[in-house]
Residue, then its C-alpha position, 0 to 999 in steps of 0.5 A: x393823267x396830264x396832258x402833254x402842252x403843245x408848244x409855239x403860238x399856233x396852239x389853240x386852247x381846246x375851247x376853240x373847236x379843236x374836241x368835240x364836247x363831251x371829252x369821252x364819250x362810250x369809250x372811245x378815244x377823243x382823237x377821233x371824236x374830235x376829228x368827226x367834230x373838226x369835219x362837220x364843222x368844216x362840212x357845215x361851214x362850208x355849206x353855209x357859205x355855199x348858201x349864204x344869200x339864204x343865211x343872211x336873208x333869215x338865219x333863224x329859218x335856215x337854221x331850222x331847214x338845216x337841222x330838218x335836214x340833220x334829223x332825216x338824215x340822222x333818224x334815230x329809231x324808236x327804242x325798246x318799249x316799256x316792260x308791261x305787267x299782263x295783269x295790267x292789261x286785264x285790270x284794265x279791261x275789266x275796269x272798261x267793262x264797268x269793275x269798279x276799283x274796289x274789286x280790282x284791288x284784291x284780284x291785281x294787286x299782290x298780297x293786297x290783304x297783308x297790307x297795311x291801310x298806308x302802304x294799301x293807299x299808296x298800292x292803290x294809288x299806283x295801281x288806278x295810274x297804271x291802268x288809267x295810263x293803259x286805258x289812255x294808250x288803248x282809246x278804244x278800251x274808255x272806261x264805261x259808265x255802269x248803267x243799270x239794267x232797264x225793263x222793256x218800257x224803259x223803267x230801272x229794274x229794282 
């Protein structure tokens, strides 16, 4: 599909500002992205010119207020969170009471029997990331230390 030139010498070439960058963007047609495009940077224009004496003082730092600006008025909102395997969160719990990794693995992991000893490590592997990872996102679930049990004077029970 070509497009048509547009004739005479007032024509500009499209990296003058006249579309938006992206061409096509979720299925809408260019005409009106470029129209959004055309008005907010006539809008941004013209506000730079309304504030110029700040402009000239420090473009850097008036840059960095108007884009402030853009991203309150712009907020996007937080998009879904991840899918989590319960079992995650179990593990995880029982790895915070002092589980050690080695009964875990048979408990959380399917089919962790069957496994061959390579395709084992690399279970293993991802499965101490995903509750680790669980653990760091639920600080008050840190891993404790298995400490041994102690008799009343303070001497480790054999």
């Amino acid at each position: 599909m070509k497009k048509p030139k547009s004739e005479g010498p007032s024509a500009q070439p499209e990296s003058a500002g006249g579309e938006a960058p992206g061409k096509e963007i979720a299925g809408k047609p260019n005409a009106s992205w470029s129209a959004l495009y055309r008005a907010a940077v006539a809008l941004l224009s013209e506000f730079k010119r309304a504030h110029r004496a700040y402009y000239r003082e420090n473009p850097q730092a008036f840059r960095a207020t108007v884009r402030r600006a853009e991203n309150r008025v712009l907020r996007l909102k937080p998009g879904p969170k991840r899918k989590y395997d319960p079992r995650i969160g179990k593990a995880a719990r029982a790895r915070a009471r002092g589980a050690s990794w080695t009964d875990l693995y048979p408990v959380y992991i399917d089919h962790y029997r069957e496994m061959t000893e390579y395709t084992r490590s690399y279970a293993e592997e991802g499965f101490r990331k995903k509750v680790n990872e669980y653990l760091r996102r639920h600080p008050k679930r840190k891993s404790q230390k298995v400490t041994p049990p102690t008799n009343a004077s303070g001497e480790t029970k054999p």
